[in-house]
NUTI-199465 format. One record per residue (C-alpha): x, y, z; residue number from 1. Coordinates in steps of 0.1 Angstrom, whole numbers. Example, Ala and Ser with C-alpha at 12.3 -4.5 7.8 and 13.67 -1.06 7.14 Angstrom:
NUTI-199465
<<123 -45 78> 1>
<<137 -11 71> 2>
//
This chain:
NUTI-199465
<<968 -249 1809> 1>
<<1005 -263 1808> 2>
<<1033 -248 1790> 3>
<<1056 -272 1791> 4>
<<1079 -265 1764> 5>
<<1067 -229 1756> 6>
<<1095 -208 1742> 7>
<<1092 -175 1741> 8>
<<1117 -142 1734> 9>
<<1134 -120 1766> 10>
<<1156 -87 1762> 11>
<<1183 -110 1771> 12>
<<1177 -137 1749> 13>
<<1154 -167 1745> 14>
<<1135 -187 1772> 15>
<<1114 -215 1777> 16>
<<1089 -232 1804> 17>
<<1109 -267 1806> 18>
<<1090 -295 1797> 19>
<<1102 -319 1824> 20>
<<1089 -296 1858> 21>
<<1073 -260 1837> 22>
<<1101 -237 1851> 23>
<<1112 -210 1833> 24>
<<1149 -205 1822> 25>
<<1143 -169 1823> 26>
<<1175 -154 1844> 27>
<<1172 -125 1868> 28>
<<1199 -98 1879> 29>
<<1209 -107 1917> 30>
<<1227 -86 1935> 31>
<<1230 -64 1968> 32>
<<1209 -34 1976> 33>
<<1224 -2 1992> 34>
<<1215 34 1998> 35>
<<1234 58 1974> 36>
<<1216 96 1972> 37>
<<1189 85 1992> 38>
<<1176 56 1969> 39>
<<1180 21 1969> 40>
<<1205 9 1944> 41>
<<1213 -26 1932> 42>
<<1249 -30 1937> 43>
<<1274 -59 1928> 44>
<<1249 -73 1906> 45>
<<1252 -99 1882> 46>
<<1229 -117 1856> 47>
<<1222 -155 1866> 48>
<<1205 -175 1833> 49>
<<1182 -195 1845> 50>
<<1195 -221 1818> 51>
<<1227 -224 1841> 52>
<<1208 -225 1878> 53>
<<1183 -246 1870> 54>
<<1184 -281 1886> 55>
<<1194 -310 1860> 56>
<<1171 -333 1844> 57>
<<1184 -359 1866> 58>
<<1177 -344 1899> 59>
<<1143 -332 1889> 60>
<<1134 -368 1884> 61>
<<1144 -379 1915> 62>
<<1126 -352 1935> 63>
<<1094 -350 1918> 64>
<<1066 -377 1921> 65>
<<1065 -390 1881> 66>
<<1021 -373 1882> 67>
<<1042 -343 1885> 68>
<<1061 -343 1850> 69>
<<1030 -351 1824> 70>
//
């Protein structure tokens, strides 16, 4: 089943399965882990939108075979 083009509603906004390669633009938080009262903590974190990391149209194309993207 594809879901190209799928859009769908996140905490942090909406998302969608690309229609061009099926990856999500769903972000995730990144970030370092330490040890802080005995537990691991995520430390200078940041959100990255998957909108903005995502490849480009353009280089998808020219890395993926065009069977890939139907």
């Amino acid at each position: 089943m594809a879901m190209r083009g799928l859009k769908f509603s996140t905490p942090f906004g909406p998302a969608e399965f690309r229609a061009i390669d099926q990856q999500s633009t769903m972000g995730a938080y990144v970030g370092k882990l330490d040890l802080r009262g005995g537990k691991g903590t995520m430390v200078q974190w940041r959100y990255a939108d998957g909108k903005t990391t995502s490849p480009n149209d353009a280089y998808v194309r020219s890395r993926r075979p065009a069977d890939a993207m139907k």
